[in-house]
N, C-alpha and C positions, 0 to 999 in steps of 0.2 A: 577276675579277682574280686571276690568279696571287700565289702567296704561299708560301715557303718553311714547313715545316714542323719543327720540333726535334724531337725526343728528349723524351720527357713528363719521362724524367729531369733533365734542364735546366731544363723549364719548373719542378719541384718544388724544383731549389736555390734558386729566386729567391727562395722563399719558406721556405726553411729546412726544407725537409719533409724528414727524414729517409726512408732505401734499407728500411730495414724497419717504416716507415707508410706507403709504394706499393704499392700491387698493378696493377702495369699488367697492360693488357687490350689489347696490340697495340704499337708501337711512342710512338701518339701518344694515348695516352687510360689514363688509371690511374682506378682506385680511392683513395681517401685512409683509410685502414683507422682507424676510430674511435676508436684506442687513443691518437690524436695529442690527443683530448680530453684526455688525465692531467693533460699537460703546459702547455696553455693555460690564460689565467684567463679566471675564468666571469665576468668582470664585464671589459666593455670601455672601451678610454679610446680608442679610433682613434676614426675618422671614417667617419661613415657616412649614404651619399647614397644616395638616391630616385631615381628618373628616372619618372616619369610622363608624361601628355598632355592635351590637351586631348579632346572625344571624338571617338574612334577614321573614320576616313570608309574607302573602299573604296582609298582611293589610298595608304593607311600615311603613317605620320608620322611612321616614321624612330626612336619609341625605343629599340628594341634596338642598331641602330647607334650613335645617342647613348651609351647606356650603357656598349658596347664601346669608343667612341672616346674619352668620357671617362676610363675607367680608363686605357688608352693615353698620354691624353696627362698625366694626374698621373705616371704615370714616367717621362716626357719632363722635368717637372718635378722627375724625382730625387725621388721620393718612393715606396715601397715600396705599390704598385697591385693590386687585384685586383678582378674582377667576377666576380659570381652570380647566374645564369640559371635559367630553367626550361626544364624537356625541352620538344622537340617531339614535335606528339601528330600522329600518321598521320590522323585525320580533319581541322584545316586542313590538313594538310601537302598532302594530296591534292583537297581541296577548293576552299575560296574563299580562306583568311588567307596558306597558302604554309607556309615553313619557320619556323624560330626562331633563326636563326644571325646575325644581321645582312647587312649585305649590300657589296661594294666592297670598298674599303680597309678597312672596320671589320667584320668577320667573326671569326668562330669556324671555329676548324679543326680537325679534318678536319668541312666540313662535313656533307657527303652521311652521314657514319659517325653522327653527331650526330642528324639530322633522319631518320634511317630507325630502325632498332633499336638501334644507340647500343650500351648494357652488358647492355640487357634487362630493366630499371627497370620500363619502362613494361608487360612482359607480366609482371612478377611483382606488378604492383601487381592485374593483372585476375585473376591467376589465384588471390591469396589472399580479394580480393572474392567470385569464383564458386566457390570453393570452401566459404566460410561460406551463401552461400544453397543450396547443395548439403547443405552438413552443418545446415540448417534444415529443410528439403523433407524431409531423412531420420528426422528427429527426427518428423516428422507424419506419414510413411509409417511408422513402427514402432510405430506405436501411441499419438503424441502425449502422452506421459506429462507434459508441461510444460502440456498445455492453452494451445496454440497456437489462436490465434483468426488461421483464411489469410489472412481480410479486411482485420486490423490489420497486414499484413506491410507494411514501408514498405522494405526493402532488396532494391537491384535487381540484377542482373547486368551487367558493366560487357564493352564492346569498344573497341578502340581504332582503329577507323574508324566514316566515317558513314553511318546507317544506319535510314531513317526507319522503313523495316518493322519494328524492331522495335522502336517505341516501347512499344506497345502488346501484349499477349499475352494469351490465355485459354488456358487446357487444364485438364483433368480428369485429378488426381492420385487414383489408386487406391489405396485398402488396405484388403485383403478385402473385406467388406460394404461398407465406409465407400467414399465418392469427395466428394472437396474440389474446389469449384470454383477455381480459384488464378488472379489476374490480377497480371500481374506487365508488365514490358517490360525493355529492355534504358538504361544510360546508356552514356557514351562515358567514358572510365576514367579523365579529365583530373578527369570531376565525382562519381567515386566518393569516397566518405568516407575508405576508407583510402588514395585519394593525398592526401586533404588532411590525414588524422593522420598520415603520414608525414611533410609540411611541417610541422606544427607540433611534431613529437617533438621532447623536447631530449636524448635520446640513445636506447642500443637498450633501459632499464629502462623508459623512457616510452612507446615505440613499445608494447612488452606489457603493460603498464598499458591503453594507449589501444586497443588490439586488443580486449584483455577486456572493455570496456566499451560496445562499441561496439550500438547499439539494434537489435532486428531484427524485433521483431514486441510483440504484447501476449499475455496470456494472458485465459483466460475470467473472473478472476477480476479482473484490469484492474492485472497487475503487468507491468513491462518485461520483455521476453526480452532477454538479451547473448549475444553470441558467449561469453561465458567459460561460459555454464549449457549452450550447443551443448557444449564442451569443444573451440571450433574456435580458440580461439587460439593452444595451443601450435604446429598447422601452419600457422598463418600467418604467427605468426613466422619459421617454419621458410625458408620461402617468400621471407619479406623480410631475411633475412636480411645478404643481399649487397646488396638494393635499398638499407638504408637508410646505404651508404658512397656519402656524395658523388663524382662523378664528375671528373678534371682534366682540362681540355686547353687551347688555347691561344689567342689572339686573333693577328690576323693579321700582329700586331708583338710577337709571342711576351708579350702580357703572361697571366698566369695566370688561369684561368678558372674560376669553380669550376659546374658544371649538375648540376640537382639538386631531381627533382621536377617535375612536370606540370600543378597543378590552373589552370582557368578562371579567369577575373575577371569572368566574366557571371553563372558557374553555381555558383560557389565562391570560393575566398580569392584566386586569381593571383598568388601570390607562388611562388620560390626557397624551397628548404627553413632553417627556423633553424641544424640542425645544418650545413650549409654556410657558413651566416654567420658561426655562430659559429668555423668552422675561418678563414675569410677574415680576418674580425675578430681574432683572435689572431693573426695571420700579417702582417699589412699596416697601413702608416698610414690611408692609405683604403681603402674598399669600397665600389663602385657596383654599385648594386643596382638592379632595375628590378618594377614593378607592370604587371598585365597590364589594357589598354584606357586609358580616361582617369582624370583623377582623382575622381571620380562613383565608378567600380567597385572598379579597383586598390588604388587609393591608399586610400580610405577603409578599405577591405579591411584592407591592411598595416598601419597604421597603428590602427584598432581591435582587430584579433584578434592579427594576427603579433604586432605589437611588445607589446602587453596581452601574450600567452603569454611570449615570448622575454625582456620587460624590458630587451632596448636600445632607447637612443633614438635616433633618426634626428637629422641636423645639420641637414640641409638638403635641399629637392627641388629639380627638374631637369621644368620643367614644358615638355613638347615639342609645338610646332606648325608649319604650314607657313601658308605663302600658300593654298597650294590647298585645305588644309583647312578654313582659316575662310572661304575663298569658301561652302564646299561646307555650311557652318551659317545661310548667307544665304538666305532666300526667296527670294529673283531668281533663286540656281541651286539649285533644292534638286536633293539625286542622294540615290537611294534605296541600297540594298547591295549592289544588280546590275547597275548601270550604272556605265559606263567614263568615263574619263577622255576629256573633250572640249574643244575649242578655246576654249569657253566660261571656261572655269577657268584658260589658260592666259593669257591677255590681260588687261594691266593694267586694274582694275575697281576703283576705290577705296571705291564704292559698295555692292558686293557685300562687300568687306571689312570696311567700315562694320559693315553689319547681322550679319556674322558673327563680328566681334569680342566679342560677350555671352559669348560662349561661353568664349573665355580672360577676359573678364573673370568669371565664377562659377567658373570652373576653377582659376584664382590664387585667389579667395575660399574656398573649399575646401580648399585647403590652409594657408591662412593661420589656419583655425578650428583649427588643431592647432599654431598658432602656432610654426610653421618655416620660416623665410627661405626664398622663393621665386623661382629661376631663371628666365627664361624663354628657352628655344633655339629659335632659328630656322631647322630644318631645309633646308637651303637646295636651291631646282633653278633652272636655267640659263635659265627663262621666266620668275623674278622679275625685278618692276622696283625702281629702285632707290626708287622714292616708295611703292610696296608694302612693302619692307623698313621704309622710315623710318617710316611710319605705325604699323606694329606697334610698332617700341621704343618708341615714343611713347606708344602705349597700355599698352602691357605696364609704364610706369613708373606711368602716369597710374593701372593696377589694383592696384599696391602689388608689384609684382615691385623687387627689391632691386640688381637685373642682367639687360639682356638681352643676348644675345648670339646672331651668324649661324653656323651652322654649314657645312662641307663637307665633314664627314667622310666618307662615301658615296666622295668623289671623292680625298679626299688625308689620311683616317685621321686621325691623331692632330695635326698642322699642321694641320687643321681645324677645331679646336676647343680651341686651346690659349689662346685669349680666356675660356673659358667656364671652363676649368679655372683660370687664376689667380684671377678672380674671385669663384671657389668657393670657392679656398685661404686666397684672404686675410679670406672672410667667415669660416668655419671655423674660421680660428685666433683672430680678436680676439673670437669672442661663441660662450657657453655655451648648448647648447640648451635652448630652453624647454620644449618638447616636452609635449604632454597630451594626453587621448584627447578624444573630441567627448561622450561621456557615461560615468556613475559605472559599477560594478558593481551598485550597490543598486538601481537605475533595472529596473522591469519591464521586460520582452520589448517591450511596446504602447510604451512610453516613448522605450525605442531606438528601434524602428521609426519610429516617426515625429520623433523627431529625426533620422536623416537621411532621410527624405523630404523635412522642411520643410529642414532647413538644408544638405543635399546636394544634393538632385535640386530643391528649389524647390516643392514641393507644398504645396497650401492643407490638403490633407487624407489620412487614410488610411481605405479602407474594406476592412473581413475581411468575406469569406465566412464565413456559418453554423460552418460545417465547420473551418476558417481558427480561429474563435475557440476552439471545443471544444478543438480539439487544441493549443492555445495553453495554454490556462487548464490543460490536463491538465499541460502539461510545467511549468508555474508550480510548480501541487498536488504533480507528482511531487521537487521541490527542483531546479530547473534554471534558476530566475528569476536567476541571477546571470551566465549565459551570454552572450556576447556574441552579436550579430543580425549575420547575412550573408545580404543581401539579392539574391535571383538576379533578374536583368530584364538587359533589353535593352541592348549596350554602343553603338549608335548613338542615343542620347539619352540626355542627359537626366533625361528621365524615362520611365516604360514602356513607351512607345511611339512607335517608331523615327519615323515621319512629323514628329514634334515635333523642330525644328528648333530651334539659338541656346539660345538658355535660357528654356525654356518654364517659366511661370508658374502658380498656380492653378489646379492642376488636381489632381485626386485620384486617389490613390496606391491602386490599388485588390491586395490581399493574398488571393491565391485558395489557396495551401497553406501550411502551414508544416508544416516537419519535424526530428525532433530529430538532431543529430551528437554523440550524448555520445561516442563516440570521441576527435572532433575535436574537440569543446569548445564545439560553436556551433549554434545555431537557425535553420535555412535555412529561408531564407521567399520563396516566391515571390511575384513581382509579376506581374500577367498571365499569360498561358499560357507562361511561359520552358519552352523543349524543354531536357532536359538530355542528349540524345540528336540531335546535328544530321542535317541532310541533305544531300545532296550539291547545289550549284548545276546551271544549265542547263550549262554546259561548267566541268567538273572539271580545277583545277589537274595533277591525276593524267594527264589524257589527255593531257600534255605530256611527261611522262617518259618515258626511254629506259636500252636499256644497251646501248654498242657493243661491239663483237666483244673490247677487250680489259678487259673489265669497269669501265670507264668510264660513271658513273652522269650525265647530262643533263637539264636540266627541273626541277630540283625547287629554284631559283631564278633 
């Protein structure tokens, strides 16, 4: 859908951004230059919304559009709107998920500028990564005077496409006599550490704070290695320096956008950067904001580490589903993450909806444990029926949703969803949020962990690997026990394992790595074999793209 484009200068009066806090980078995409920080207050009284989902199926579910359309239509509503996104990363983009722009009437523009290299965020985010494991490798090639133990290296080298070869790597590091057997692999640069310290900096003193500290190996002696004892933080910064200025540009009804940051919701935190929040929040009555996959990954994510770091409180979430997706949680149809959309899913099934209903019913419970009024939107396509529709609100009231609401933003933008937004406004204005995390700071590593297995994913239980517990108990002993837990698994269930469909029950949460992010601030623990390095599907969203003769980009939604 065509869509007229402004002037970034336009889109920055809306918001009061002054001519020497832009740095635009083209006609339609600025930089928002840090210094805009002096003048905001650090503590916010706006509003500020979630947009999450139910779990994620192959058919999308529409929340980025939501979120887009949402902000949209609170300034339909005369209300001073902004939303904050995350970058897209070249491995969905060219793979299986697609872009990150929204999509129809509710988009981001320019998008193709957006979803390909953008400002170049995403390649200074790899190349300050591959630069510390280089100025590591180098410290052990000159002689190892740190008593670098190659084995304890736990930081990887980061790309930003996918790329299964190189999960894995062996080679023989030489120096002189000496040869280091080095196993290493590569991740995709959404799940490197320093994009996720980059989301959670709260400005550019905190980004080199959290650079310096960031973990990269052990020594013989069983002390941590940082990048600051490499001496590789001052060129990291150097590096991020322009990465860590939120990016502008505009929604497809010119409302203000702010993108800003890249990490996962499967494999890391899936949030927007804070320092963009905080520029939005300072700037707007509301802020729509959105968490990456369902509320299981994203949401918990945001909501435990971001808003724990940041110290705002969210008002209220925006819990997104479709017809076809809670078909798609039903055992009558189950669809795995490679199969397509079929007639099955299209045709009224009240019964398939039945059994797939659990699914937003634990996904409202989930959000409800962090006790903030919960939406529910009904991302709308042209093969629901109307006793499909009504069933949902039905339920959606009967799970403790406070509103639900159809949307058709896709097809008519901001008039498509100006139900959702009064409803939002008027819950917003008459009640204070309550707002709290799911557990204490003082709560051990093992504590968290299985508070959200049991009360997130629904698990009877959590089992560590040998290995899993050592290096747990280490980061305990080493003073890190007060860390928040970001749990990487699978965003097609649930729980860890994609085949478990609806809201699977009792079953055990099984914990095969865990790894420290003192950078970032948080203890990544794997669930199962999570890749943090994807793979390409049998037919790559990639092999669709095109550029015609007058530099016109095609395919890439």
């Amino acid at each position: 859908m065509k869509s007229t484009v402004k002037d970034i200068s336009l889109i920055a009066k809306k918001l009061k951004i002054r001519e020497n806090e832009l740095e635009k980078t083209g006609r339609f995409k600025a930089k928002v230059n840090l210094s805009i920080l002096e003048r905001l207050p650090k503590e916010h009284r706006n509003k500020y919304i979630l947009v999450s989902a139910i779990t994620p199926t192959p058919f999308g579910e529409g929340k980025t559009v939501t979120t887009i359309a949402l902000s949209m239509a609170l300034n339909k509503l005369n209300l001073r709107s902004a939303c904050t996104l995350r970058q897209s990363s070249l491995g969905p983009l060219f793979g299986a998920k697609g872009g990150a722009t929204g999509g129809g009437a509710s988009s981001v523009l320019p998008s193709e500028d957006i979803n390909l290299h953008f400002t170049g965020d995403m390649h200074a985010v790899a190349a300050a990564n591959n630069l510390l494991v280089s100025f590591l490798e180098n410290s052990i090639f000159h002689g190892n005077k740190l008593g670098i133990q190659p084995e304890s290296i736990t930081f990887k080298r980061c790309l930003d496409v996918s790329d299964r070869s190189l999960r894995h790597l062996e080679y023989i590091l030489k120096s002189g006599e000496k040869k280091y057997e080095m196993r290493t692999g590569f991740e995709i640069t959404a799940a490197s550490e320093v994009m996720s310290l980059l989301t959670l900096s709260w400005d550019f003193k905190d980004l080199r704070k959290r650079l310096r500290t960031i973990t990269v190996a052990r020594t013989d002696a069983a002390n941590l290695v940082k990048a600051g004892d490499l001496m590789a933080d001052g060129v990291m910064v150097a590096l991020l320096k322009d990465a860590i200025k939120p990016n502008l540009v505009q929604t497809s009804e010119h409302t203000p956008c702010f993108i800003h940051s890249g990490p996962f919701a499967n494999i890391s935190i899936g949030s927007s950067s804070i320092i963009s929040d905080r520029m939005a929040l300072g700037l707007s009555d509301y802020v729509v904001t959105e968490s990456g996959f369902g509320a299981d990954c994203g949401a918990e994510k945001f909501f435990d580490i971001k808003c724990r770091t940041s110290g705002f409180k969210p008002d209220a979430c925006v819990l997104v589903c479709s017809v076809r997706g809670l078909k798609a949680q039903s055992e009558k149809l189950p669809i795995t993450a490679s199969e397509k959309l079929d007639e099955s899913f299209t045709k009224e099934d009240l019964f398939a909806l039945e059994e797939g209903s659990v699914n937003l019913k634990k996904q409202i419970e989930n959000v409800l444990l962090f006790k903030i009024p919960v939406f529910v939107c009904i991302n709308s396509f042209s093969t629901d029926t109307k006793k499909e529709i009504d069933f949902i609100r039905k339920k959606a009231f009967e799970f403790g949703a406070c509103d639900c609401q159809v949307s058709t933003a896709f097809k008519d933008g901001s008039r498509g969803i100006l139900g959702l937004a009064k409803s939002v406004v008027k819950a917003t204005r008459t009640k204070t949020s309550a707002f709290r995390f799911l557990y204490e700071d003082e709560r051990s590593p093992y504590e968290k962990i299985e508070m959200i297995a049991r009360n997130i994913y629904g698990a009877k239980d959590v089992v560590y690997t040998p290995k899993a517990r050592r290096d747990l108990d280490f980061y305990i002993q080493k003073g890190f026990k007060e860390f928040p837990v970001c749990i990487a698994k699978t965003q097609f269930s649930l729980s860890h394992d994609e085949a478990l469909k609806g809201a699977p029950k009792n079953f055990d949460l099984p914990i095969k790595d865990v790894q420290l992010c003192s950078g970032a601030g948080f203890i990544l623990a794997h669930a199962s074999t999570m890749q943090t390095m994807p793979g390409l599907p049998l037919h790559p969203r990639g092999a669709n793209v095109d550029v015609d003769s007058f530099g016109a980009v095609s395919g890439l939604v």
